[in-house]
C-alpha positions as CSV (number, residue, x, y, z in Angstrom):
1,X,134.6,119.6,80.5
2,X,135.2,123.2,79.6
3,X,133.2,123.2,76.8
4,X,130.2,121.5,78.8
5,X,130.5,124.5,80.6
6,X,130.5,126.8,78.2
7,X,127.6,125.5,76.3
8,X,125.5,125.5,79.6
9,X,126.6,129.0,80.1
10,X,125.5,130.1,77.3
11,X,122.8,127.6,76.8
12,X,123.5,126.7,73.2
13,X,121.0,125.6,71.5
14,X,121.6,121.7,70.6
15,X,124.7,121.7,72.6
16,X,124.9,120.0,75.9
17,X,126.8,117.9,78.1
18,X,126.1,113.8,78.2
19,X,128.2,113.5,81.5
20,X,125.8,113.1,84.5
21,X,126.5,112.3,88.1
22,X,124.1,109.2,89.6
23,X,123.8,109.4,93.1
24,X,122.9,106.1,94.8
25,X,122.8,105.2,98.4
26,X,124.7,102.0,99.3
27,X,122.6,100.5,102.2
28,X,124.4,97.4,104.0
29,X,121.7,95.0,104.9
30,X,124.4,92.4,105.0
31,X,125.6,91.1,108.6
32,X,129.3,92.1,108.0
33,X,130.8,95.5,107.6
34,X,131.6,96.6,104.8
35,X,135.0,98.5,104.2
36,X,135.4,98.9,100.1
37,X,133.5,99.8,97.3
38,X,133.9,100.0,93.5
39,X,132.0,100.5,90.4
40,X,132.7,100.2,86.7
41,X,131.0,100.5,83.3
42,X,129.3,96.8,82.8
43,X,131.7,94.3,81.3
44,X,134.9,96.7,81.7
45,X,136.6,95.8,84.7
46,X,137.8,99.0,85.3
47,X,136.5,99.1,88.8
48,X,137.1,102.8,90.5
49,X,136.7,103.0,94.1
50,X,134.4,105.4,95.9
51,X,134.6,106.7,99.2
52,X,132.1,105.9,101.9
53,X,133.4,107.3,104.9
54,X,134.7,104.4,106.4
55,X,133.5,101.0,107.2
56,X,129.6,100.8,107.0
57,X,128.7,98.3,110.0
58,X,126.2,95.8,108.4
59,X,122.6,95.7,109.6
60,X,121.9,99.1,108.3
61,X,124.6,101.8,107.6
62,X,124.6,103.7,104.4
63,X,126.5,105.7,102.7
64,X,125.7,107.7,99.6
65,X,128.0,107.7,96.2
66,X,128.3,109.6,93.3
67,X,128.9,107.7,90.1
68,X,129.9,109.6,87.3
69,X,128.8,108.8,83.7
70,X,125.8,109.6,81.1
71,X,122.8,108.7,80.5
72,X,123.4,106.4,77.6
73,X,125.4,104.7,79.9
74,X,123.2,103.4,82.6
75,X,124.8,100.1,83.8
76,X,127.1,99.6,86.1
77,X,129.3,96.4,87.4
78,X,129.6,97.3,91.1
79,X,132.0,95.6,93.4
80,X,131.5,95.1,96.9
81,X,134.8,94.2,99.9
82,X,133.6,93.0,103.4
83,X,135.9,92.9,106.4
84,X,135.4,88.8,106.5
85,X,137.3,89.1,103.2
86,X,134.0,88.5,100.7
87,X,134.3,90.3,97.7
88,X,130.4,90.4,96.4
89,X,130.3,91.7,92.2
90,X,126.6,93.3,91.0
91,X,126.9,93.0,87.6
92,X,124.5,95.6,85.0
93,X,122.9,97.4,87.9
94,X,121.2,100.3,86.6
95,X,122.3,103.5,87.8
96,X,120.1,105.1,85.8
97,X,116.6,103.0,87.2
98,X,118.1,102.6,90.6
99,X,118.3,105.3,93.4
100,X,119.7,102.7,96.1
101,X,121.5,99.2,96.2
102,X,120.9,96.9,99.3
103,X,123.6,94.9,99.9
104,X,122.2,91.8,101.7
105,X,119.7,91.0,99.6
106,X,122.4,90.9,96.5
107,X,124.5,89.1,99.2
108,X,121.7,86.5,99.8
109,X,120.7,86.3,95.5
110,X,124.6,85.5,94.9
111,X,125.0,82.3,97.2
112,X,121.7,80.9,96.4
113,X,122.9,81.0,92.9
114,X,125.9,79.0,93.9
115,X,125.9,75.9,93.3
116,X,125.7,73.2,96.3
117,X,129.5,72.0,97.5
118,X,129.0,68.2,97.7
């Protein structure tokens, strides 16, 4: 860290930082609230949490988080807790492409990739 700050202090020619901070607003679309969220470099499962504040009620509420990383490493497994006790995982979104995440329509892709119970 100190020497990212040193080289943009002194703005070193050819040396710079890679780390980045990707802001992205979580938006729950989803009908329950929800009270956790976590991301992770794709395919680690070293899931951090982030804070939002509190519960976001579904239907609407947002919260904005800051993902830290660099811009080689765009994709993100992203992990999402709802009070009902539904535990929704994004895998590879792109913090990188993607400025917000919308949980219900993730919500409503996952469980019509389920398969039918019988």
């Amino acid at each position: 860290m100190r020497s990212c700050l040193l080289a943009a202090l002194f703005a070193a020619p050819g040396a710079g930082c890679a780390a980045t901070v990707h802001y992205v607003d979580v938006v729950n679309t989803a009908k329950d609230s929800l009270v956790a969220f976590a991301e992770a470099p794709a395919g680690s499962g070293a899931f951090l949490d982030l804070p939002l504040g509190g519960a976001l009620r579904g239907g609407g509420d947002s919260a904005t988080v800051a993902i830290e990383g660099d811009s080689r490493n765009c994709l993100r497994d992203l992990r999402a807790e709802f009070a009902d006790g539904r535990v929704l995982i994004q895998r590879g979104f792109d913090v990188c492409r993607y400025r917000s995440y919308h949980l219900g329509a993730h919500l409503r892709a996952a469980l019509r990739s389920r398969p039918a119970r019988p």
